[in-house]
Backbone bond lengths (Angstrom), bond angles and torsions (degrees), N, CA, C in turn:
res aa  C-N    CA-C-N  psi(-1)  N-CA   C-N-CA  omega(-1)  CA-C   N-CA-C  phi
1 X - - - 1.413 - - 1.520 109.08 -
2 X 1.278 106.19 135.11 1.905 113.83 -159.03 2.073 80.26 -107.84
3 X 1.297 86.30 148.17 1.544 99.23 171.36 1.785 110.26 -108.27
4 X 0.901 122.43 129.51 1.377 127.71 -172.21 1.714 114.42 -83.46
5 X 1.310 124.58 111.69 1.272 135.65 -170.61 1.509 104.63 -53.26
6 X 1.900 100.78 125.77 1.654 96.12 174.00 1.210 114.10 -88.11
7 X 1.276 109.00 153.24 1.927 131.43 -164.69 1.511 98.32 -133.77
8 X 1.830 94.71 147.11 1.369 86.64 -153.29 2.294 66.19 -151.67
9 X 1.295 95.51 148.23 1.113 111.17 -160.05 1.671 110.35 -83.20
10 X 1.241 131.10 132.73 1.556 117.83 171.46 1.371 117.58 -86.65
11 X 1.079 124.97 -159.68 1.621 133.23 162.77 1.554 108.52 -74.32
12 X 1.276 108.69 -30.49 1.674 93.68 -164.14 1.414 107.38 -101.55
13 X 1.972 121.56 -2.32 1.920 102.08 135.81 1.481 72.65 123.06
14 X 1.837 126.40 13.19 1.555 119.67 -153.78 2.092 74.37 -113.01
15 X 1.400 103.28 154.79 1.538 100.56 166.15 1.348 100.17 -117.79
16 X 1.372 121.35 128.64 1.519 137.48 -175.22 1.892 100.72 -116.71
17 X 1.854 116.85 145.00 1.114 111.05 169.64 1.745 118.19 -69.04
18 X 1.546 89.60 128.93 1.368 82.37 -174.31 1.476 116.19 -75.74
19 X 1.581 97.90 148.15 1.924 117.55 -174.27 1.472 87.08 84.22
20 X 1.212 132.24 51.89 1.109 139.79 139.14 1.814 136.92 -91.40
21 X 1.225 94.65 14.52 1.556 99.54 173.43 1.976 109.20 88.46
22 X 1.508 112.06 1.11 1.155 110.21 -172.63 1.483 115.51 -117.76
23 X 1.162 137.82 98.12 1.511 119.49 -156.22 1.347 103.93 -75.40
24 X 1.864 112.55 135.46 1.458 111.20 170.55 1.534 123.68 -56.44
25 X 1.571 120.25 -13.29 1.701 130.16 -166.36 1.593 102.99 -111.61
26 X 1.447 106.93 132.04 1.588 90.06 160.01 1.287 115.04 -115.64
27 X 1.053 142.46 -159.74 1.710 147.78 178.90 1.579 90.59 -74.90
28 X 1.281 124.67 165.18 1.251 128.68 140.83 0.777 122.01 -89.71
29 X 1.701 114.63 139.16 1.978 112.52 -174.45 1.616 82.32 -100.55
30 X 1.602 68.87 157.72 1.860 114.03 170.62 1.239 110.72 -90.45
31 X 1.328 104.97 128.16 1.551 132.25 -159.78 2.105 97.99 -59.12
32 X 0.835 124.88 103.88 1.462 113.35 -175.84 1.684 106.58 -76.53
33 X 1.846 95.36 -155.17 1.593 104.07 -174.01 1.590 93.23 -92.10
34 X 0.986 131.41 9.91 1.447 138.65 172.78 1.774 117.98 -79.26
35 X 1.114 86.25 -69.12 1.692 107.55 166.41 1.426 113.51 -62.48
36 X 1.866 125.87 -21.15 0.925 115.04 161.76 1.484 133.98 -66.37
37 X 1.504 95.10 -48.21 1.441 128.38 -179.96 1.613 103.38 -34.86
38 X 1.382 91.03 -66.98 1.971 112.65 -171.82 1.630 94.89 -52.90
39 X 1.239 129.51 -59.49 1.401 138.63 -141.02 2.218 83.35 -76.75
40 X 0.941 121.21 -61.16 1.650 124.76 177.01 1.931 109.39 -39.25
41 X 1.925 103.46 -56.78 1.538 101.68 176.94 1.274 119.44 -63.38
42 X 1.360 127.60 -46.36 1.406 130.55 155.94 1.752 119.22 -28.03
43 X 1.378 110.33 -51.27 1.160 119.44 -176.92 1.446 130.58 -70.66
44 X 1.624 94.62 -28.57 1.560 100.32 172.84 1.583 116.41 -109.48
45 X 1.345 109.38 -5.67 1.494 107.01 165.33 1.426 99.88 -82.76
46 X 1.191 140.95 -22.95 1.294 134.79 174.45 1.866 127.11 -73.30
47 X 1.043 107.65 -8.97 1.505 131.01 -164.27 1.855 106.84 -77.83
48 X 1.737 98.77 -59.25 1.697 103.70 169.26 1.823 111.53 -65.91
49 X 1.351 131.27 25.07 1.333 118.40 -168.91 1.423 77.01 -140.40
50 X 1.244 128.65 -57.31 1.732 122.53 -170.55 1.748 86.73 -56.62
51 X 1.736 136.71 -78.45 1.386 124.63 174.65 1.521 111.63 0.45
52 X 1.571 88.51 -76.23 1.961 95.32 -174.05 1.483 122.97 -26.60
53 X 1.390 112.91 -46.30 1.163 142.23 -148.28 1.206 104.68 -101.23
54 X 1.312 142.01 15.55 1.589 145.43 -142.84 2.489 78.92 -125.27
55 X 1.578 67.75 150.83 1.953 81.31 173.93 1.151 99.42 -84.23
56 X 1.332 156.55 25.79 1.614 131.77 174.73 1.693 93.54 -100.32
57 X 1.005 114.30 150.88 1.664 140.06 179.49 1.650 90.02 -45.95
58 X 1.733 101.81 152.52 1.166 121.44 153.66 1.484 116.69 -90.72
59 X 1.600 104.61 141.91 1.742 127.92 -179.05 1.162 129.81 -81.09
60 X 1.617 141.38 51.18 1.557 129.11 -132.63 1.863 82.89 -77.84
61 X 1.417 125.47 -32.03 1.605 108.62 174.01 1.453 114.45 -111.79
62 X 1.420 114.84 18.06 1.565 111.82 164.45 1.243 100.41 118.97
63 X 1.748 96.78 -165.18 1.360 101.94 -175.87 1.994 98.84 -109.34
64 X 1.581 110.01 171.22 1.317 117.26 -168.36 1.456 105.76 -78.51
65 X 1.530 119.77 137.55 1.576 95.87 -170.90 1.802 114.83 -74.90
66 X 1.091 125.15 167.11 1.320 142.87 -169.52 1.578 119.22 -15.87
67 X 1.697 92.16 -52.63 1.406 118.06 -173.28 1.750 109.48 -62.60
68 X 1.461 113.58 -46.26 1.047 131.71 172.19 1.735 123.15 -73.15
69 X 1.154 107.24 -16.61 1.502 91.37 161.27 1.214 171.65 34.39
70 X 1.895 90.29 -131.38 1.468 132.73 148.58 1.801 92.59 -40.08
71 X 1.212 121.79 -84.89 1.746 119.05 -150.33 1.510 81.55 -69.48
72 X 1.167 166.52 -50.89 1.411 141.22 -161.20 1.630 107.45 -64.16
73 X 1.265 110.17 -49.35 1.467 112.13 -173.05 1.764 104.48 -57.12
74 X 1.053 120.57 -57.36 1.749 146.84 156.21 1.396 96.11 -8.19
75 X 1.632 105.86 -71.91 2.139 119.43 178.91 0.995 97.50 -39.93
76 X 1.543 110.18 -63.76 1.719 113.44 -158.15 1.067 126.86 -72.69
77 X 1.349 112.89 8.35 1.517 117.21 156.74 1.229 114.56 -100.09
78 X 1.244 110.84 -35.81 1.807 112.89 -165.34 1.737 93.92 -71.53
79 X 1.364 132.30 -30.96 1.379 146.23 -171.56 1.880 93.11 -69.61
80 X 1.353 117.18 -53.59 1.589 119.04 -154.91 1.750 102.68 -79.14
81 X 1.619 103.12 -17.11 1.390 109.54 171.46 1.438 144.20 -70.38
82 X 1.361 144.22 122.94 1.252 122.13 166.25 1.946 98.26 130.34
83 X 1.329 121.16 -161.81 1.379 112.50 -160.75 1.775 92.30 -80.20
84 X 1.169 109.84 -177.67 1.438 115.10 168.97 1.706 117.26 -87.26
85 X 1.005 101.14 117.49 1.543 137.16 172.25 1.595 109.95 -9.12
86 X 1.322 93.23 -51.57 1.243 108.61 -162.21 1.708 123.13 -88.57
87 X 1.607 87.12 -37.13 1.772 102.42 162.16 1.284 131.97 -65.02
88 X 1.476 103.55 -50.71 1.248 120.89 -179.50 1.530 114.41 -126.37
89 X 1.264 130.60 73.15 1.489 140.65 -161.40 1.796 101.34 -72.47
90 X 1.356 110.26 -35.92 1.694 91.32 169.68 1.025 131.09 -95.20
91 X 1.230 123.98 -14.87 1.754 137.65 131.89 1.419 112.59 -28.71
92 X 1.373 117.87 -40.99 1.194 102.70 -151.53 1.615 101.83 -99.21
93 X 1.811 106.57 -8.24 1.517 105.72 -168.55 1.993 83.15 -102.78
94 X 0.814 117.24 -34.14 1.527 112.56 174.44 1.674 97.98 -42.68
95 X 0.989 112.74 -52.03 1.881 103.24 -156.45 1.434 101.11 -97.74
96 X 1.533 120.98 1.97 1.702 120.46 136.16 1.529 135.27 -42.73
97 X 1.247 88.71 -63.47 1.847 115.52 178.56 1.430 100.22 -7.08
98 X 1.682 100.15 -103.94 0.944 102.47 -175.47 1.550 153.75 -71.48
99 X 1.354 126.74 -16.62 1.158 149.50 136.68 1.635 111.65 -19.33
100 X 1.297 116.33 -44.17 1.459 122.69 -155.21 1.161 96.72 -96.67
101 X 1.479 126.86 -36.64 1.392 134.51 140.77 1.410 140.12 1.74
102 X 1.078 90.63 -64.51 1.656 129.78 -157.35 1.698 105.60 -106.79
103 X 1.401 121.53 -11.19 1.709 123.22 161.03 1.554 110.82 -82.51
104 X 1.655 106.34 121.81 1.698 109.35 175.51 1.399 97.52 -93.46
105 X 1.680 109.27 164.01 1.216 124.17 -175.53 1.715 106.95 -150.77
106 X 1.062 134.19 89.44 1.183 123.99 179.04 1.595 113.56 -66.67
107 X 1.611 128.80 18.24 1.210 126.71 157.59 1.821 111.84 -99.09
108 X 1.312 133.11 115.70 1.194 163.75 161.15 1.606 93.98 -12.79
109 X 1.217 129.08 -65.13 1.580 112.87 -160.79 1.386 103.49 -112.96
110 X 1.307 122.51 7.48 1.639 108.94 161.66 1.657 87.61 -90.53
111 X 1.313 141.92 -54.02 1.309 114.43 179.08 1.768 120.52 -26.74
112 X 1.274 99.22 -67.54 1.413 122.81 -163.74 1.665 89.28 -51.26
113 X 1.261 138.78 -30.21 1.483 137.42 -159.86 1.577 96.71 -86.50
114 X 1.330 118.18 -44.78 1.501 111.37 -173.91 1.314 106.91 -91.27
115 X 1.246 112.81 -25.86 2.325 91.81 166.44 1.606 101.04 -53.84
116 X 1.612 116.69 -38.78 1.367 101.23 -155.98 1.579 110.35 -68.13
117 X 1.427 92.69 -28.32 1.789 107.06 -169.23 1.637 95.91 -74.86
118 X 1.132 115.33 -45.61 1.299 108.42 170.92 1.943 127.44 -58.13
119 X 1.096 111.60 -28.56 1.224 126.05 -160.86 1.499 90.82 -97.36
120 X 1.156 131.21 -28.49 1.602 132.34 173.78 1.347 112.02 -90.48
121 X 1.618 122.39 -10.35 1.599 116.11 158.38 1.596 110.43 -74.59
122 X 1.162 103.94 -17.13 2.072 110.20 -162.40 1.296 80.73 -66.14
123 X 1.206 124.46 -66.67 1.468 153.51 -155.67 1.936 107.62 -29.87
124 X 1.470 90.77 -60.98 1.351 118.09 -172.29 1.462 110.81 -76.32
125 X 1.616 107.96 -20.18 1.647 113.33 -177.07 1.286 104.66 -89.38
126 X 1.533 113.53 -33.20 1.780 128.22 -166.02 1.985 93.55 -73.12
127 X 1.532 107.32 -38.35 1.630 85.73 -171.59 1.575 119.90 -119.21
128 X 1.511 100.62 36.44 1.365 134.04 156.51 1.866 101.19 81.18
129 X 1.136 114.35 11.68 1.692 133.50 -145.30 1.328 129.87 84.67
130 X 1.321 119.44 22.33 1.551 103.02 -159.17 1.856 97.71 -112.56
131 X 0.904 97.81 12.87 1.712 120.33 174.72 1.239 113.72 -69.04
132 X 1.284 130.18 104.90 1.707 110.22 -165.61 1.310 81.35 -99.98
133 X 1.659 160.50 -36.72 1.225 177.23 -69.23 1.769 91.39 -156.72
134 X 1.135 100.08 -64.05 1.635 105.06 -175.38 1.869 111.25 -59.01
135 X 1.606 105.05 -41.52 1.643 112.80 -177.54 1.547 101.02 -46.20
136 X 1.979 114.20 -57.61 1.105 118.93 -158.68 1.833 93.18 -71.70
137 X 1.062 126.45 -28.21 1.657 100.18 -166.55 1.556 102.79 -84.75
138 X 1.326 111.72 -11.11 1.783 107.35 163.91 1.890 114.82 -48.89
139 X 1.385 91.32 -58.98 1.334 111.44 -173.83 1.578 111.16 -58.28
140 X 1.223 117.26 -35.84 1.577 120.61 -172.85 1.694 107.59 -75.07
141 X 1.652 110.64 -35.52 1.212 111.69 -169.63 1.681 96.22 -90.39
142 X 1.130 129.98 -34.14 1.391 132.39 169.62 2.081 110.09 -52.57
143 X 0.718 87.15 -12.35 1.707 114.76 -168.81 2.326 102.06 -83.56
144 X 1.415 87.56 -56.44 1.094 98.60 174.83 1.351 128.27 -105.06
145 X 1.587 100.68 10.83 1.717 100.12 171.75 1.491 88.07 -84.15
146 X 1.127 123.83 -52.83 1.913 141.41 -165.61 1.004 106.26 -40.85
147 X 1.798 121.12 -28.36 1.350 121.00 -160.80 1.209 94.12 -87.89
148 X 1.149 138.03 -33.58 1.272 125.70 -159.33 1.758 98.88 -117.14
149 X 1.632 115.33 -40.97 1.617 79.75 162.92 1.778 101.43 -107.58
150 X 1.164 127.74 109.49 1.611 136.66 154.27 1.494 121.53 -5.29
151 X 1.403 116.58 59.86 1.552 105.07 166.04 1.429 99.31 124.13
152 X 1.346 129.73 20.83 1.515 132.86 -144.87 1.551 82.36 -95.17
153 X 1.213 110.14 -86.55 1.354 136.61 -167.20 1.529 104.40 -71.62
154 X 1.637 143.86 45.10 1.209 171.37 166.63 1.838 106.44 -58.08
């Protein structure tokens, strides 16, 4: 009866007889300026793709400047609020109305953009949807909220 030589595994995945002159453990190395280097490029080529990948809306003309903001961010809630758009479209311009109302803007034509957007939900609530006149002035003033805040009215 032959006894079968024990093997005992290394780091590099090779099986050697063990008490063979090869130790299965090695030291652990210390991460150098090499491993740093790599571990930093990895990190910052990875940064514009995690961005990409972030939930805030895309900008096809940017973002709103500074001043504008506060009342865009303000829209973009009162806009993300209420039943879904799509299910219930006079539900959903009913619980526009007033909200859209009720946002100040000390810039001149984002005001003027949300009376209109507002004044084209009344529209759509007043003729239960059957307004094809009212659909398109949603869209026109949704048109020009976007312009000025980027992705608001989406």
């Amino acid at each position: 009866m032959t006894s079968e030589p024990d093997f005992s595994p290394t780091l590099t995945g090779c099986l050697v007889p063990a008490g063979s002159g090869r130790s299965a453990r090695r030291p652990a190395r210390q991460p150098g300026t090499r491993t740093a280097a790599l571990t930093l490029a990895l990190a910052l080529g990875a940064a514009p793709l995690i961005a990409a990948c972030s939930s805030a809306p895309a900008h096809a003309a940017g973002s709103p400047s500074s001043a504008l903001s506060a009342p865009c961010a303000k829209l973009g809630g009162v806009l993300a609020d209420g039943p879904d758009p799509q299910a219930d479209p006079v539900g959903y311009a009913e619980a526009q109305i007033e909200p859209l109302r009720a946002i100040t803007t000390s810039d001149p034509a984002l005001r003027a953009a949300i009376s209109d957007l507002a004044t084209a939900y009344a529209k759509v609530f007043e003729s239960n949807g059957k307004n094809a006149a009212a659909a398109k002035a949603v869209a026109a003033a949704s048109r020009k909220v976007n312009a000025i805040c980027p992705g608001t009215a989406s």
